[in-house]
C-alpha positions in Angstrom: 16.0 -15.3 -25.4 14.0 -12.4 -24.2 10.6 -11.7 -22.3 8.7 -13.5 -25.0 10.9 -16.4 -25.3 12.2 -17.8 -22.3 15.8 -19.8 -21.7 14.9 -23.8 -22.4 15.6 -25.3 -18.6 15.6 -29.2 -17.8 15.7 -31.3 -15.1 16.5 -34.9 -15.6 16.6 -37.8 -13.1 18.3 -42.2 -13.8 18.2 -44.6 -11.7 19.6 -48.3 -12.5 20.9 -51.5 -11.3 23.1 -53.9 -12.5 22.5 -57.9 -12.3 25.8 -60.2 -12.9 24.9 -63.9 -12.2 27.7 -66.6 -12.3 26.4 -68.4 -16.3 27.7 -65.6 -18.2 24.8 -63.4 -18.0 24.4 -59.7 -17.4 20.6 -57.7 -16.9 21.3 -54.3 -16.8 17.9 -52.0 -16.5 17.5 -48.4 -16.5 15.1 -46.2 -15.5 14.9 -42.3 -16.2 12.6 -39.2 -16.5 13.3 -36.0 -18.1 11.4 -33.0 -17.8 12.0 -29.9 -20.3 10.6 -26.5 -20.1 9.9 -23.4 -22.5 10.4 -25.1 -25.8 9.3 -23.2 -28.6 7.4 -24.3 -32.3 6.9 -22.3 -35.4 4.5 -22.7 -37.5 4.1 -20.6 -41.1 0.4 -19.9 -42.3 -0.1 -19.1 -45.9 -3.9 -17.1 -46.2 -5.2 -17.0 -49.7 -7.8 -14.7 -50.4 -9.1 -13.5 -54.0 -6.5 -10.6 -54.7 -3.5 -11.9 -52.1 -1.5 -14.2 -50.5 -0.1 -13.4 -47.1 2.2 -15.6 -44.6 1.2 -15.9 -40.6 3.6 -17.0 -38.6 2.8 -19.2 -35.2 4.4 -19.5 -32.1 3.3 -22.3 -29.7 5.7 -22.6 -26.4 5.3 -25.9 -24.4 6.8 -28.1 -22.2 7.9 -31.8 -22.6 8.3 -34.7 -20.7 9.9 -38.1 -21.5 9.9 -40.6 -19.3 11.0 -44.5 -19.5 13.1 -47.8 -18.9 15.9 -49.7 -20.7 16.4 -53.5 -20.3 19.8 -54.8 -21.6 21.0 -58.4 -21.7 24.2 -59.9 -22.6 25.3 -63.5 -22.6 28.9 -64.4 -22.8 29.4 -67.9 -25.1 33.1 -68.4 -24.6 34.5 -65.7 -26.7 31.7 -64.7 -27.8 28.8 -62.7 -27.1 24.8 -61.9 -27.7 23.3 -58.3 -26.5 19.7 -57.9 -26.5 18.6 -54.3 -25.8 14.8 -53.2 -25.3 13.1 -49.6 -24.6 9.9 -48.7 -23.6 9.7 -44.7 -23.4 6.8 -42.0 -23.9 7.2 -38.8 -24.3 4.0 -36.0 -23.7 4.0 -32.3 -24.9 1.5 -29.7 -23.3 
């Protein structure tokens, strides 16, 4: 880290709730949003010309958010049980 290249920082927020009825059956869903700062990428440039090769480097600083929800199910058969889990999530870089 330096003047340059900044300390990555995040701030992250959940929310949830939990859902027991009385057949067995459990809906748990969760929501949450994460927003990340001063990320870095590097990308390495070979030019060609007629006589040489040289290498570029690239440095592209950005910030990311990722946002989404979780829906989890489980049903108790006796002693059994079945878990369905489902995401939906998106994450954008500028």
């Amino acid at each position: 880290s330096d003047e340059k290249h900044p300390v990555v920082t995040s701030e992250q927020y959940c929310a949830g709730l939990i859902f027991v009825s009385g057949f067995g059956l459990t809906l748990d869903v969760e929501m949450y949003q994460k927003k990340t700062s001063n990320l870095m990428a590097v990308q390495n440039v070979l030019l060609y010309s007629k006589t040489d090769a040289n290498t570029r480097r690239k440095y592209f600083h950005y910030d990311n958010t990722t946002r989404g929800i979780d829906f989890f199910l489980k049903k108790y058969f006796g002693p059994l049980q079945l878990w369905i889990s489902y995401t939906l999530s998106e994450s954008t870089d500028k």
